[in-house]
C-alpha positions as a printed NumPy array, in Angstrom:
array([[ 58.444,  79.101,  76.626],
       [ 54.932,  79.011,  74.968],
       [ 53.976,  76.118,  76.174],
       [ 55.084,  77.091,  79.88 ],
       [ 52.64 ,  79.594,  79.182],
       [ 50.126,  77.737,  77.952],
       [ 50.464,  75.402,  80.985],
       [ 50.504,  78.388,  83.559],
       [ 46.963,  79.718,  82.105],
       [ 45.498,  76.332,  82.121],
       [ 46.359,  75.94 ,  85.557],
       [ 44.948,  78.824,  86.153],
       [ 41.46 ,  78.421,  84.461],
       [ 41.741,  74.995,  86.503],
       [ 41.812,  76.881,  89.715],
       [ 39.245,  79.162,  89.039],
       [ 37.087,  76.533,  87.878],
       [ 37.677,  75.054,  91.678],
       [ 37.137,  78.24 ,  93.202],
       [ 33.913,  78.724,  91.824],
       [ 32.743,  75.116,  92.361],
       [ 33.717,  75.534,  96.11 ],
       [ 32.067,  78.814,  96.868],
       [ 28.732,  77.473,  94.907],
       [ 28.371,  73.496,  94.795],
       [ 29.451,  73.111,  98.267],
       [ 28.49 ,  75.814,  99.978],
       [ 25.141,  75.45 , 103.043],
       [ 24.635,  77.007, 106.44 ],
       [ 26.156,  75.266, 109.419],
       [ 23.503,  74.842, 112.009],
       [ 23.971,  76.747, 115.366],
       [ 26.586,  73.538, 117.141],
       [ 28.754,  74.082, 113.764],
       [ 28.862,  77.607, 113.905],
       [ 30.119,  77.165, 117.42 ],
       [ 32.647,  74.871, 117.216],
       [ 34.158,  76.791, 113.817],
       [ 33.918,  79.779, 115.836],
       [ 36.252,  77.701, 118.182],
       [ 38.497,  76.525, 115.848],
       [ 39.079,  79.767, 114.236],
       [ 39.338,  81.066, 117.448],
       [ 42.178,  78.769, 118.755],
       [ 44.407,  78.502, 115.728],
       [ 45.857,  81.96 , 116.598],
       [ 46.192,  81.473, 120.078],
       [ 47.794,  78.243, 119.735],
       [ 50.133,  79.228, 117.17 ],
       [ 50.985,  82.715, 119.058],
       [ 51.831,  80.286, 121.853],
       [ 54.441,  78.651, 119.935],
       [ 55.45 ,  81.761, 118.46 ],
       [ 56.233,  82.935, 121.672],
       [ 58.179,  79.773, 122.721],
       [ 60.047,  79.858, 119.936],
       [ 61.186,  83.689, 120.718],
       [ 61.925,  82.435, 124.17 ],
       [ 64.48 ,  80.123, 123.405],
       [ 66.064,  82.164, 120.735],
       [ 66.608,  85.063, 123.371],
       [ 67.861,  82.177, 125.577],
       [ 70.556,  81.907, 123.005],
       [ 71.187,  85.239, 122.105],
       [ 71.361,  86.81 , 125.571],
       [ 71.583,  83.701, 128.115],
       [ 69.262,  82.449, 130.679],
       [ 70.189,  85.806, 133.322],
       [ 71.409,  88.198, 130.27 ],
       [ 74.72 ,  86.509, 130.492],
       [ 76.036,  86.987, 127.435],
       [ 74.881,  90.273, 126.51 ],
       [ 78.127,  92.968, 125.681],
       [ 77.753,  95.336, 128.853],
       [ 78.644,  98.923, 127.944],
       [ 81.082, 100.165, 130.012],
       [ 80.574, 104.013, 131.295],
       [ 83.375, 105.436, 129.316],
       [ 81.762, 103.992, 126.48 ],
       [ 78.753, 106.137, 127.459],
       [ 80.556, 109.222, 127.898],
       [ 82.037, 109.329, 124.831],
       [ 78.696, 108.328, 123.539],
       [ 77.214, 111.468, 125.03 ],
       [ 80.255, 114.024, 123.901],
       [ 80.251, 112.607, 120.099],
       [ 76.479, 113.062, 119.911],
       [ 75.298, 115.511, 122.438],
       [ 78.359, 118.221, 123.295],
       [ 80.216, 117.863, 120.273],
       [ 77.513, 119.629, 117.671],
       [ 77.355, 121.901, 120.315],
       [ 80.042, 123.319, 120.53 ],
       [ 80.422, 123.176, 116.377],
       [ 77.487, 125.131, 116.537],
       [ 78.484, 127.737, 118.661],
       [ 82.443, 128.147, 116.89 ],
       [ 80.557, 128.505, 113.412],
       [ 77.777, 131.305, 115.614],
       [ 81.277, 133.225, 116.705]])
């Protein structure tokens, strides 16, 4: 177990020892073109990815619910009505036997 230790804190002096050599050694102002076309590639990362995000979400809804909503469970209205007494009318009229 110690030496897992001593491993995980040399790893991590290792890694700082990067970080610090990559935000000093290596760092210089991009001229104006660079700063341009980062500001495009940071820029269309997201948007691409959201695309495909999106995409994705389509076709899993295609599977859940069908290409016209297809397979989606319709409630029917009795379902709704006794929806609406057991929620609604019920505490109601609990309410107004416990008032009396």
């Amino acid at each position: 177990m110690e030496s897992f230790l001593r491993g995980l804190k040399t790893l991590h002096e290792k890694h700082e020892k990067l970080k610090h050599t990559v935000h000093t050694a290596w760092r210089y102002p991009l001229p104006k073109w660079g700063q341009y076309a980062m500001g495009c590639v940071y820029f269309t990362i997201p948007v691409v990815g959201g695309w495909y995000v999106m995409q994705w979400a389509i076709s899993k809804s295609v599977e859940e619910i069908g290409e016209r909503g297809e397979l989606v469970d319709v409630v029917c209205n009795d379902d709704i009505l006794f929806i609406l007494w057991y929620l609604i009318l019920h505490p109601c009229l609990v309410i107004i036997v416990a008032v009396i």
